[in-house]
TORKOL-4160 file (C-alpha; in steps of 0.2 Angstrom, whole numbers, padded with zeros to 4 digits, m for minus):
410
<pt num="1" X="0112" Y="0157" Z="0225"/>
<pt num="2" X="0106" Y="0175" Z="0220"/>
<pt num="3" X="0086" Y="0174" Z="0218"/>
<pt num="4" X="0088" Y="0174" Z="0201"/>
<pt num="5" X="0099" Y="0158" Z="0197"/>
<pt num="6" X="0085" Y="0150" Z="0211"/>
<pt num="7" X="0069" Y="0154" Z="0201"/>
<pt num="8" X="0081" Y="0147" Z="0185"/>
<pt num="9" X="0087" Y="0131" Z="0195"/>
<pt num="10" X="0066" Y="0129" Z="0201"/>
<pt num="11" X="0059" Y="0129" Z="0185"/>
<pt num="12" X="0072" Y="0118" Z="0175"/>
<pt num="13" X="0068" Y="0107" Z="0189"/>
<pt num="14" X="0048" Y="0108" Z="0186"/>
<pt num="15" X="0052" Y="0106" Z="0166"/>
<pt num="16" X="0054" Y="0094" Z="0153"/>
<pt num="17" X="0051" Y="0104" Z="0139"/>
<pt num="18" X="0063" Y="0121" Z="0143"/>
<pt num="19" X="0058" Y="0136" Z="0135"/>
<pt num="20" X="0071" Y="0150" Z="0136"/>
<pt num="21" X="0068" Y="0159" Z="0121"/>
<pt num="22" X="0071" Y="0176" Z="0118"/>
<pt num="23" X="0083" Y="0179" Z="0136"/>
<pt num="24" X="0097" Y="0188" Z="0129"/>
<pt num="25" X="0108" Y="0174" Z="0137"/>
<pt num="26" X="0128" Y="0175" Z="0130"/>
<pt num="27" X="0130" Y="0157" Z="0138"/>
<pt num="28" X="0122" Y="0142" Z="0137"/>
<pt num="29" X="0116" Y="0141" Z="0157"/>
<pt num="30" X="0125" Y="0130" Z="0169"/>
<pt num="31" X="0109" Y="0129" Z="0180"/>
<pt num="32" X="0104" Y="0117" Z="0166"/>
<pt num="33" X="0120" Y="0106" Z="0168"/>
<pt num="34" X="0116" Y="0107" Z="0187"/>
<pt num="35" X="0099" Y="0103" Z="0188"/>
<pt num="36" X="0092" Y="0097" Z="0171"/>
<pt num="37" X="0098" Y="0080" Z="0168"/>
<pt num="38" X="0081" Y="0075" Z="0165"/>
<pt num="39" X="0077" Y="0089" Z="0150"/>
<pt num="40" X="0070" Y="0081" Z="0135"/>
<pt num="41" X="0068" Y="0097" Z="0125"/>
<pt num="42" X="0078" Y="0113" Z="0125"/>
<pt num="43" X="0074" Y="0131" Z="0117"/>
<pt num="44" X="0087" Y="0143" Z="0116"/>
<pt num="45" X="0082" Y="0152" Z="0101"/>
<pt num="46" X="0085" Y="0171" Z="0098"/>
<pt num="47" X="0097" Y="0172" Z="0112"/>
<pt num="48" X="0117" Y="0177" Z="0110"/>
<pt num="49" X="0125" Y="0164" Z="0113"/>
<pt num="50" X="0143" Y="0161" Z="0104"/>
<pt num="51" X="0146" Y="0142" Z="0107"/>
<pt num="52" X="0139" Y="0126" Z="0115"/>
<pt num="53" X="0148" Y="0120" Z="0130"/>
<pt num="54" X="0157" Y="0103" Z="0131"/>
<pt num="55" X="0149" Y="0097" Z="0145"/>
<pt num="56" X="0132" Y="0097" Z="0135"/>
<pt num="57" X="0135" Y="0077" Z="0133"/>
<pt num="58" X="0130" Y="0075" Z="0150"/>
<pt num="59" X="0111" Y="0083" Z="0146"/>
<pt num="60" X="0109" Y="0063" Z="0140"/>
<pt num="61" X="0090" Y="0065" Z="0139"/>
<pt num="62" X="0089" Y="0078" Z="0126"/>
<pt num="63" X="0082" Y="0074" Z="0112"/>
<pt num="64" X="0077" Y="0091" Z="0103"/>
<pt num="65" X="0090" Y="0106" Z="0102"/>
<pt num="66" X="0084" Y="0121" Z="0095"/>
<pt num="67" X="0097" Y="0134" Z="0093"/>
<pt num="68" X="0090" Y="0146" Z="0082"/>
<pt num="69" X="0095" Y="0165" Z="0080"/>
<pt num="70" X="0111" Y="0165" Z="0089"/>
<pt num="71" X="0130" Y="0170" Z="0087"/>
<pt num="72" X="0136" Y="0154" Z="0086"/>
<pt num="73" X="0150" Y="0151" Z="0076"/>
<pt num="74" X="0159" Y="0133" Z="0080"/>
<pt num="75" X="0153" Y="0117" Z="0088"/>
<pt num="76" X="0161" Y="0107" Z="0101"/>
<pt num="77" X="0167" Y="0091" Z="0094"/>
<pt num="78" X="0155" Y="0085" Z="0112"/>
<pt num="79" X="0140" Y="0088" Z="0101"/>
<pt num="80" X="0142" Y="0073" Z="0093"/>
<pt num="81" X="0142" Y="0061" Z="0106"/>
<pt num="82" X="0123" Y="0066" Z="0111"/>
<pt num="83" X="0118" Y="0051" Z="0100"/>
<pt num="84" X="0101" Y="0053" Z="0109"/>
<pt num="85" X="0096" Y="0068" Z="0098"/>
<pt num="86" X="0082" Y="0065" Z="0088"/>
<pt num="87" X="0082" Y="0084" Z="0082"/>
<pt num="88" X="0094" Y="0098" Z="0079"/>
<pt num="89" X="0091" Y="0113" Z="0074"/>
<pt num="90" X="0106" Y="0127" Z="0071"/>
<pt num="91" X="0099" Y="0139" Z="0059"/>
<pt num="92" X="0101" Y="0159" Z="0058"/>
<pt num="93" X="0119" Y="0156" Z="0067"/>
<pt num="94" X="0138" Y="0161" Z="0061"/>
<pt num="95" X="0142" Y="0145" Z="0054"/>
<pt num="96" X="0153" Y="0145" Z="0042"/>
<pt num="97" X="0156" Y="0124" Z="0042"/>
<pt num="98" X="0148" Y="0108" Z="0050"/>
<pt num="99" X="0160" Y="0096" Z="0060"/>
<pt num="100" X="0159" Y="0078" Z="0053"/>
<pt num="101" X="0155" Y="0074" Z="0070"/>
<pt num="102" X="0137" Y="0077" Z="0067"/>
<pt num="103" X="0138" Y="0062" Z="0057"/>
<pt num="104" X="0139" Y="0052" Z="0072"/>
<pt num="105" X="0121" Y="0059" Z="0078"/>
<pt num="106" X="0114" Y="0041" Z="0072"/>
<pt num="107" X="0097" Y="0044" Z="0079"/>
<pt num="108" X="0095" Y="0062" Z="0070"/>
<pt num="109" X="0080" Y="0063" Z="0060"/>
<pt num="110" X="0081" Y="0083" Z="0057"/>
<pt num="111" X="0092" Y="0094" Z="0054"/>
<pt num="112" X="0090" Y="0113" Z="0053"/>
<pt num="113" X="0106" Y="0123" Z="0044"/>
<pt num="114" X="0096" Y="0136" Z="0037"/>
<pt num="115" X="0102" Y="0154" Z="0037"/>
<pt num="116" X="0121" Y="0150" Z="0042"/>
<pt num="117" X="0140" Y="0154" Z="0031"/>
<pt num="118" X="0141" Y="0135" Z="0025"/>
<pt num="119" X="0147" Y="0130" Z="0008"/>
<pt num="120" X="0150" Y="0112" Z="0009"/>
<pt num="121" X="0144" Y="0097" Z="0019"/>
<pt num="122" X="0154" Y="0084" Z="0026"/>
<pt num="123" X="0156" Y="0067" Z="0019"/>
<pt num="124" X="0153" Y="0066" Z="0039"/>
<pt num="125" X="0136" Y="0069" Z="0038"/>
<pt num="126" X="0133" Y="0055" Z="0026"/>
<pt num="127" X="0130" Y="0041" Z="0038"/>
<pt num="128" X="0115" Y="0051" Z="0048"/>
<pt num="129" X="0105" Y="0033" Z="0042"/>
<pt num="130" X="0089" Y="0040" Z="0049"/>
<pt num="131" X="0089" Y="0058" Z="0043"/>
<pt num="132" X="0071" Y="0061" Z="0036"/>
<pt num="133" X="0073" Y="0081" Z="0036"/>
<pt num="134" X="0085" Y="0091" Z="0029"/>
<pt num="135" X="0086" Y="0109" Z="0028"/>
<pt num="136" X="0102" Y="0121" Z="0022"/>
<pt num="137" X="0092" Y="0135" Z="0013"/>
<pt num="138" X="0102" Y="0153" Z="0015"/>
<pt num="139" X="0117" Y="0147" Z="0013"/>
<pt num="140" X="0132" Y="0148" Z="m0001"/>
<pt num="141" X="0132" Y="0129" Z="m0006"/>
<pt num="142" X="0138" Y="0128" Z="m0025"/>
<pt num="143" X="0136" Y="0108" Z="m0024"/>
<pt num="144" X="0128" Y="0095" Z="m0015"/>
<pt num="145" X="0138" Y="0079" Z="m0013"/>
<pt num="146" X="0129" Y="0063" Z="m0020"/>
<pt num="147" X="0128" Y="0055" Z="m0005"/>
<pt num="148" X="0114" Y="0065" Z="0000"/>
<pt num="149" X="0104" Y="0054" Z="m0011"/>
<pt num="150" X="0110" Y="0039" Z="m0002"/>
<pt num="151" X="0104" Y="0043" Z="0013"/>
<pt num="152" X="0092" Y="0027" Z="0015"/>
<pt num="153" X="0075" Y="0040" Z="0026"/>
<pt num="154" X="0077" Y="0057" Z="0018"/>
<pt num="155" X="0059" Y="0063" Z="0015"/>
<pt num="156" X="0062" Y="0081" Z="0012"/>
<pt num="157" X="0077" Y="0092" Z="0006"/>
<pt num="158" X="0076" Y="0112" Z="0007"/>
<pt num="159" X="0092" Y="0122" Z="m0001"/>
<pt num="160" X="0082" Y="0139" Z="m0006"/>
<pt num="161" X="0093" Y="0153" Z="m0008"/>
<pt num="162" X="0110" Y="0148" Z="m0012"/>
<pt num="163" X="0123" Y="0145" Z="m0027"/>
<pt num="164" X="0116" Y="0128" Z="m0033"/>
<pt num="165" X="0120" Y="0126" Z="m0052"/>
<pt num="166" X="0114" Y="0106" Z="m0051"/>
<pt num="167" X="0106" Y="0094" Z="m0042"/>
<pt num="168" X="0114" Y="0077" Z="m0037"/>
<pt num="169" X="0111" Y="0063" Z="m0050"/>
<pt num="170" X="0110" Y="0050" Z="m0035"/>
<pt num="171" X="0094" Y="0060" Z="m0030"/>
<pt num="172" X="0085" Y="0053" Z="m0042"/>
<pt num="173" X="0085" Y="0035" Z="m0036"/>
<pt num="174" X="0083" Y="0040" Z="m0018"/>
<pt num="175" X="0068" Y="0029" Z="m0009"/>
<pt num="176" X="0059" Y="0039" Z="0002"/>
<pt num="177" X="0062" Y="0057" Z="m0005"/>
<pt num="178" X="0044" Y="0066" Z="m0006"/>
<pt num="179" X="0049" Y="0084" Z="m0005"/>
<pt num="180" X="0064" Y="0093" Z="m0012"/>
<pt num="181" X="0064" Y="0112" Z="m0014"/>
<pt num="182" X="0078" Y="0121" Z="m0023"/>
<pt num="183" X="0069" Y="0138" Z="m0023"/>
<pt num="184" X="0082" Y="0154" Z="m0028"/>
<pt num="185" X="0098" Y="0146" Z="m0033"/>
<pt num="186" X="0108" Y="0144" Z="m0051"/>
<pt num="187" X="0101" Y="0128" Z="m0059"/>
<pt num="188" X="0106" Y="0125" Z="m0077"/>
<pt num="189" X="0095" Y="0110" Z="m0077"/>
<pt num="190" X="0086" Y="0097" Z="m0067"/>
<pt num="191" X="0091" Y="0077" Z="m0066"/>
<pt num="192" X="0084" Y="0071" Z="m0085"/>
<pt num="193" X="0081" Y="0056" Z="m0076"/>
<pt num="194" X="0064" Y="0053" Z="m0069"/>
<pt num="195" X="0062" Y="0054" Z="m0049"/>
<pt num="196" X="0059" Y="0036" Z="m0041"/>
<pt num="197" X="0051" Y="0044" Z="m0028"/>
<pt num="198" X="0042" Y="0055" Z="m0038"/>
<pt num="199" X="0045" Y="0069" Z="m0024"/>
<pt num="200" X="0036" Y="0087" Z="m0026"/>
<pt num="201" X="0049" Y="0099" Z="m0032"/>
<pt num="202" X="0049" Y="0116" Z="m0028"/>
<pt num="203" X="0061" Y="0126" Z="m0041"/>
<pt num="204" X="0056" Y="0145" Z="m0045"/>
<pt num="205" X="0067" Y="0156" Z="m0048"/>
<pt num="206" X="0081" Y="0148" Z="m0056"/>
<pt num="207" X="0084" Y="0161" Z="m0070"/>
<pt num="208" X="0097" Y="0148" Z="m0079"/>
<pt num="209" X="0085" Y="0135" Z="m0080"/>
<pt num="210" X="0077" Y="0133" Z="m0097"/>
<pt num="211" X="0073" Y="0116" Z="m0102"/>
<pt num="212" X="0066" Y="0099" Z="m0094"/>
<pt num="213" X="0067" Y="0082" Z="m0099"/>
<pt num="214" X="0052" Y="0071" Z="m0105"/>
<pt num="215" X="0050" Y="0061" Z="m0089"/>
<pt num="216" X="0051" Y="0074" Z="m0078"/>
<pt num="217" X="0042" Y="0086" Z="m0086"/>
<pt num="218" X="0027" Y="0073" Z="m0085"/>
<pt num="219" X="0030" Y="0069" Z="m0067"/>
<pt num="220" X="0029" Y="0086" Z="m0065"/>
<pt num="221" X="0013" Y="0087" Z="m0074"/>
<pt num="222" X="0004" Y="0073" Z="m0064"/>
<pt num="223" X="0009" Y="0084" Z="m0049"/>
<pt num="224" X="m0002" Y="0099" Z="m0056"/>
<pt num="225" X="m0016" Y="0085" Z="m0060"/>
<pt num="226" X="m0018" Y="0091" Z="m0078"/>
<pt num="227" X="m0012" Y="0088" Z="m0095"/>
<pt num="228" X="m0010" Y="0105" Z="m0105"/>
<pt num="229" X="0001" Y="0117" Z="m0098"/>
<pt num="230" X="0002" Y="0136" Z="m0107"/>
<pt num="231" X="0012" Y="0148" Z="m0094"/>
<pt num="232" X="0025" Y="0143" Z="m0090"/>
<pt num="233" X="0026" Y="0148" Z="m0074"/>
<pt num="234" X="0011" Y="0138" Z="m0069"/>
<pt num="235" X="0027" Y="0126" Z="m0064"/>
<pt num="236" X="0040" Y="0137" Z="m0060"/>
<pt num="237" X="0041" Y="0155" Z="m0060"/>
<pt num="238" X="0056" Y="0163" Z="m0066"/>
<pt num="239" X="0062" Y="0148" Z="m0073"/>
<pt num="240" X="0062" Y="0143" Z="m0092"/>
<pt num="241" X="0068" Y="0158" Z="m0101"/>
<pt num="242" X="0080" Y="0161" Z="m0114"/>
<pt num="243" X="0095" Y="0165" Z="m0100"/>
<pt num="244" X="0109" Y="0157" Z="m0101"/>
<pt num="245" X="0124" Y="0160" Z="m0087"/>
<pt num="246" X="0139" Y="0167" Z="m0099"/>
<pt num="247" X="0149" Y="0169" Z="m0085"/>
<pt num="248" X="0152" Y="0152" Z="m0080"/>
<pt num="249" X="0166" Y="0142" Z="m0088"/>
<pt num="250" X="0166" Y="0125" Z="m0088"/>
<pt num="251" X="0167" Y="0110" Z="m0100"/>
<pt num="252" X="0149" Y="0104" Z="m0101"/>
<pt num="253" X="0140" Y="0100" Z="m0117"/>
<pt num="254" X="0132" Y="0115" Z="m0124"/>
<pt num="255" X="0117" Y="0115" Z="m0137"/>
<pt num="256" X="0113" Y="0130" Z="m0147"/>
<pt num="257" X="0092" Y="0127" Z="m0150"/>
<pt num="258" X="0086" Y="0134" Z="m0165"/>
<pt num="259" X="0069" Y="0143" Z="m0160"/>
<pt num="260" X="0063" Y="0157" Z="m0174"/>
<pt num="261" X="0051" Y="0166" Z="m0163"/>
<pt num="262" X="0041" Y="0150" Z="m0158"/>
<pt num="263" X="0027" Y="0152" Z="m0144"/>
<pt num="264" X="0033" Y="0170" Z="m0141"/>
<pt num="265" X="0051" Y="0166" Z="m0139"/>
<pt num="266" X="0060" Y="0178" Z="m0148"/>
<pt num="267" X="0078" Y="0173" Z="m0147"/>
<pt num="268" X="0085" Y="0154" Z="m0148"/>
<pt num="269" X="0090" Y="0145" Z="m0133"/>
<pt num="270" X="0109" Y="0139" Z="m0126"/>
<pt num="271" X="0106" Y="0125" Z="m0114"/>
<pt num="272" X="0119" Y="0117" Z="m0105"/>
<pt num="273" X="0117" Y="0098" Z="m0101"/>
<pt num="274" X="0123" Y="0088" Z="m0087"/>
<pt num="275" X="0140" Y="0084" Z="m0084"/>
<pt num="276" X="0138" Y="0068" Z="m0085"/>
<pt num="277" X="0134" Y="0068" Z="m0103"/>
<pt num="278" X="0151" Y="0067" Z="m0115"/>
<pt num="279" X="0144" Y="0063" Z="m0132"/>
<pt num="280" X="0128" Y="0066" Z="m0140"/>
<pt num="281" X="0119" Y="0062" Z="m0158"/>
<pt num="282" X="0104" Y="0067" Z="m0167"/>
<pt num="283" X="0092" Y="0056" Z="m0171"/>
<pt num="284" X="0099" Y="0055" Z="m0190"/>
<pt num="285" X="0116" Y="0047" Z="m0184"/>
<pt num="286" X="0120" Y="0030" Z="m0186"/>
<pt num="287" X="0136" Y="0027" Z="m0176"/>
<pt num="288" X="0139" Y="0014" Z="m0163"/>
<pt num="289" X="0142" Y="0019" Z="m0143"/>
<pt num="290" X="0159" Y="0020" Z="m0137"/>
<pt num="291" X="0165" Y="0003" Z="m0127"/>
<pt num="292" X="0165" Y="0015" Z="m0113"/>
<pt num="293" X="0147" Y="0018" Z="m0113"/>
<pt num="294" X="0141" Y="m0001" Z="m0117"/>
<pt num="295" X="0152" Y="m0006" Z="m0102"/>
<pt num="296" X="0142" Y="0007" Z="m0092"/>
<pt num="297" X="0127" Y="0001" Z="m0098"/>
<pt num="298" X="0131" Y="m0019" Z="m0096"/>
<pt num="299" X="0138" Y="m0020" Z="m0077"/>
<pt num="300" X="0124" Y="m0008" Z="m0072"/>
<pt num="301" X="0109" Y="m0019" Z="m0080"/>
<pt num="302" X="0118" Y="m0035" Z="m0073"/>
<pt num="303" X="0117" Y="m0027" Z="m0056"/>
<pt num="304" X="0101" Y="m0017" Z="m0056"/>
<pt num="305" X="0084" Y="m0018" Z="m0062"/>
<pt num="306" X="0080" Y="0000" Z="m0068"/>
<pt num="307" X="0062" Y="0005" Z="m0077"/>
<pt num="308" X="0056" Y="0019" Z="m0082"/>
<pt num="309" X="0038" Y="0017" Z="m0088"/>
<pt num="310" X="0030" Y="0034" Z="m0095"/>
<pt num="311" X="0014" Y="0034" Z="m0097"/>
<pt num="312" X="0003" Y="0049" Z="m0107"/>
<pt num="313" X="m0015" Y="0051" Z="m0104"/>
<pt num="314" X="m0015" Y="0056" Z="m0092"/>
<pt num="315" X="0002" Y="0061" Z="m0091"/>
<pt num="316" X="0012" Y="0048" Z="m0077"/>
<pt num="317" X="0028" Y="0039" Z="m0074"/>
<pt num="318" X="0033" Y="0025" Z="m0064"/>
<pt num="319" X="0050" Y="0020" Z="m0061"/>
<pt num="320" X="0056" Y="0005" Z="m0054"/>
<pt num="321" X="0072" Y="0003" Z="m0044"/>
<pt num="322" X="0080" Y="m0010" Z="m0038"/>
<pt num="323" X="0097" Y="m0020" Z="m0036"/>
<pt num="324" X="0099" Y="m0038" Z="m0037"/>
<pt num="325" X="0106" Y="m0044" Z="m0018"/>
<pt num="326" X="0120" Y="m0057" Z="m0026"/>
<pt num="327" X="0127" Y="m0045" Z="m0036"/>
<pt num="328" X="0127" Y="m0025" Z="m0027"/>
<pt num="329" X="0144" Y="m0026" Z="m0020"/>
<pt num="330" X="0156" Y="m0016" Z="m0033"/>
<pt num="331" X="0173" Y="m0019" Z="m0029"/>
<pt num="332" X="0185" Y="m0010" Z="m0040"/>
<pt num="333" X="0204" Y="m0006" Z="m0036"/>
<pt num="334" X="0208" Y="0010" Z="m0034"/>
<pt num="335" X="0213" Y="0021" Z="m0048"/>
<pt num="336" X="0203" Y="0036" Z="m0057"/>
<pt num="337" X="0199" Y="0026" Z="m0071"/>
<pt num="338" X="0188" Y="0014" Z="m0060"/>
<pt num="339" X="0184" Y="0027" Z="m0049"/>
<pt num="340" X="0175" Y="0037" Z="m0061"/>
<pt num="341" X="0167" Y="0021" Z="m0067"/>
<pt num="342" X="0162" Y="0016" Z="m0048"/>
<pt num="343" X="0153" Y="0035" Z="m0046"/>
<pt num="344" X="0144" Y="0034" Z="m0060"/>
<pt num="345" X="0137" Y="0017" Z="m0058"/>
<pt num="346" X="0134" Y="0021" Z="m0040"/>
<pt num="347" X="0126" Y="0041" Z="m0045"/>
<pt num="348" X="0115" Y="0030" Z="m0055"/>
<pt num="349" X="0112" Y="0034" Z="m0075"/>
<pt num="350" X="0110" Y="0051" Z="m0084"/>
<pt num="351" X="0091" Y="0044" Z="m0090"/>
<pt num="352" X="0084" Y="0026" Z="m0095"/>
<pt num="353" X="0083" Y="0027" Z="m0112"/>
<pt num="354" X="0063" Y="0035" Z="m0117"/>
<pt num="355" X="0058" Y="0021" Z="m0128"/>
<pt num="356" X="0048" Y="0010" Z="m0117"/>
<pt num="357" X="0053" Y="m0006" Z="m0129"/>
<pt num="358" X="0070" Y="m0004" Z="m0123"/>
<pt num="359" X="0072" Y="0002" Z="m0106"/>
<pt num="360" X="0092" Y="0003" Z="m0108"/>
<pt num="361" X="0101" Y="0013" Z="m0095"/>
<pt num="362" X="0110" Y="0029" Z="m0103"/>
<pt num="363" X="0128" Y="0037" Z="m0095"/>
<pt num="364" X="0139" Y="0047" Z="m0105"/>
<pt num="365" X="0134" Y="0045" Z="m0124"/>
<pt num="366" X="0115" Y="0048" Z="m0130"/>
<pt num="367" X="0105" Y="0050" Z="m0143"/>
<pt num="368" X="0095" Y="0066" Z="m0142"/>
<pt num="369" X="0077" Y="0072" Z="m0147"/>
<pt num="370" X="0073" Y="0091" Z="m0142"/>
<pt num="371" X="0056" Y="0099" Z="m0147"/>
<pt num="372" X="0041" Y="0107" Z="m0139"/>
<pt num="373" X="0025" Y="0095" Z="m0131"/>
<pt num="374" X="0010" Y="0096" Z="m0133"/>
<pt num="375" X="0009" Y="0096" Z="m0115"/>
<pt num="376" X="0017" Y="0111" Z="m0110"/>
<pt num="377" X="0019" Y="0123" Z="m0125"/>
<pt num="378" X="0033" Y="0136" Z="m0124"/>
<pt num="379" X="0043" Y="0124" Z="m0116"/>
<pt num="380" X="0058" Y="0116" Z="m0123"/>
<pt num="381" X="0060" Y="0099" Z="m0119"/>
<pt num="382" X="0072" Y="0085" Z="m0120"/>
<pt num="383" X="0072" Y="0067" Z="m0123"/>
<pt num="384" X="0087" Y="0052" Z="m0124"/>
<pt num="385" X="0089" Y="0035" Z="m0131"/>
<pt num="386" X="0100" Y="0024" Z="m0131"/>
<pt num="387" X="0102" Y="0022" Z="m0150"/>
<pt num="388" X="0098" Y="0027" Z="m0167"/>
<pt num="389" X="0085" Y="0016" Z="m0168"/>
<pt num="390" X="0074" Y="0021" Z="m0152"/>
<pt num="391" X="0078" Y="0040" Z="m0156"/>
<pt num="392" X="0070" Y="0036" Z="m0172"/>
<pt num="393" X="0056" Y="0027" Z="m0164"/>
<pt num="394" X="0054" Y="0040" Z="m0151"/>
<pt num="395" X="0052" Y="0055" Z="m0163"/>
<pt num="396" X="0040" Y="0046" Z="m0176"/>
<pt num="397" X="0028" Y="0040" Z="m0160"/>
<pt num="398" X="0030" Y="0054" Z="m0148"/>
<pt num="399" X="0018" Y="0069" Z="m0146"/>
<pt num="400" X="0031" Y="0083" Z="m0149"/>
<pt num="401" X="0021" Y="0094" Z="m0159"/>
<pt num="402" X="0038" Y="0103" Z="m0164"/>
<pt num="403" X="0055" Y="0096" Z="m0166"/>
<pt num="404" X="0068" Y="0109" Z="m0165"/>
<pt num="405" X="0082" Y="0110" Z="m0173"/>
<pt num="406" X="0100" Y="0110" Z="m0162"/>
<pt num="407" X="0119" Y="0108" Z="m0164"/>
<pt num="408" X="0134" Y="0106" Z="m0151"/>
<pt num="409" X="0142" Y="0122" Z="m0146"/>
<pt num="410" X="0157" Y="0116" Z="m0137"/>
């Protein structure tokens, strides 16, 4: 053994925390294989490495990976059997996709894919039960599945700087979520639901973005600890203009907002709403919901139990979440029709209708209220019922100091 690859083998020997950072090493060491069984934390950052080796199952006591700044550009299907790993860190690589296999890292708490080539996850990655971190900024993700939201310990989601145009809706009932930053992307608009988590969000710089729903707008606001907002950017910056993205094409509902120079605004406003919404009405319209959307709205209430409490001096929401244990299994056979029925249901609803008498859950067919708050001039903001009636109820009681005036552009 030259005196090198002894003074490696002596200290991996002496270590449980290896710190090989910055070594120009092109392959993962074999002196760690042969010596370093007991390793519980490895630092390879800003070397040149290309891959992982297969034999890296047989490191059984690592725990934390940290990979960052190499040329790695595939992973070993091996990686996935080091169910050990409690943290795995793979960011500012060549990665251009994630295995599924990573989804079998069932002790994984973080995960770092920041600065890589990815633009989708795998429905793999869904059953990482304990994941409390994850971090994809830098990458070109146009979507985020739903099931991110489902994942039962996620505390803190980072996607800056990439292709984003919406936020999952299952985000919204996610139980543990206290952090999500969607800094530099696309965003037309933000879940209109209110957060059950009521995580900090993070969102400047989304140029498309030009509106905010009632609830969110005052969990946001009870975030800042105040209750009169003026600039705009006090909550995002670059965000609520009067852009709108003409060069996407798709078959969302889009509403044309009659502004006429209000609070320096000096063009009106297109702005585009979730997909999940098919039918809107103003708050004049006295028409009954499709059987579609009462179905929706029936099965989801006998299954969960689904508040949304808002609250405006100061300016606070609560939102309860729950499902009733007897009832949560949906079993539906297979066809789109029930599919689509099944992922809405499950993706939870486009809002909970604002008019805290009723508290009915809202899908594809609203009745909607757009206007300036008192709480945040400047601002367009938007708010759903269920029916004619709450809309009405809503818009007489609210503290909309303008109601603007809108119509369907599609």
């Amino acid at each position: 053994m030259d005196p090198d690859s002894t003074e490696m083998a002596n200290e991996v020997k002496s270590k449980v925390i290896l710190h090989w950072n910055c070594r120009g090493l092109v392959e993962f060491p074999e002196v760690i294989r042969s010596h370093g069984s007991h390793i519980q934390e490895i630092y390879l950052k800003w070397n040149k490495l290309t891959t992982l080796p297969p034999w890296i199952i047989e490191l059984f006591n690592v725990t934390n990976l940290y990979m960052y700044g190499n040329l790695i550009e595939q992973l070993p299907k091996e990686l996935g059997q080091m169910s050990q790993l409690t943290v795995l860190d793979l960011s500012a690589n060549k990665l251009e996709q994630i295995p599924s296999c990573i989804g079998n890292l069932g002790n994984l708490k973080a995960l770092f894919l920041n600065d890589n080539f990815v633009e989708r996850l795998p429905i793999g990655l869904s059953k990482l039960s304990n994941l409390e971190i994850l971090s994809l900024s830098g990458n070109q993700i146009v979507a985020l599945p739903e099931w991110t939201g489902s994942l039962p310990r996620l505390k803190e989601l980072y996607i800056d700087n990439n292709q984003l145009r919406e936020l999952p809706n299952r985000l919204t009932i996610a139980p543990e979520l206290a952090m999500i930053s969607v800094c530099s992307n696309r965003l037309r608009y933000l879940p209109l639901n209110g957060f059950l988590s009521a995580p900090c969000i993070r969102f400047d710089a989304n140029q498309y973005l030009n509106y905010v729903s009632y609830p969110l707008l005052l969990q946001l606001l009870s975030q800042l600890r105040t209750t009169v907002i003026h600039d705009r950017s006090s909550l995002a910056f670059g965000c609520f203009k009067t852009h709108y993205d003409t060069t996407v094409l798709n078959t969302n509902m889009k509403l044309y907002i009659e502004m006429k120079g209000l609070h320096e605004m000096n063009a009106d406003v297109i702005i585009e709403l979730p997909r999940q919404l098919l039918k809107i009405h103003e708050v004049h319209e006295n028409t009954t919901c499709s059987l579609w959307e009462l179905a929706l709205r029936r099965i989801y209430i006998e299954r969960y139990k689904h508040t949304l409490d808002v609250l405006t001096s100061p300016p606070n929401v609560t939102i309860l979440y729950e499902s009733f244990p007897k009832n949560t299994k949906l079993d539906f056979t297979l066809s789109s029709t029930n599919y689509t029925l099944y992922s809405l249901l499950m993706n939870g609803p486009s809002s909970i209708c604002i008019n805290t008498q009723c508290q009915q859950p809202i899908f594809t067919e609203a009745w909607i209220i757009i206007g300036i708050s008192r709480y945040a001039e400047s601002m367009i903001m938007i708010a759903l019922c269920c029916s004619k009636s709450c809309a009405t109820a809503f818009a007489t009681h609210s503290n909309m100091t303008i109601k603007l005036h809108w119509h369907s552009i599609n």
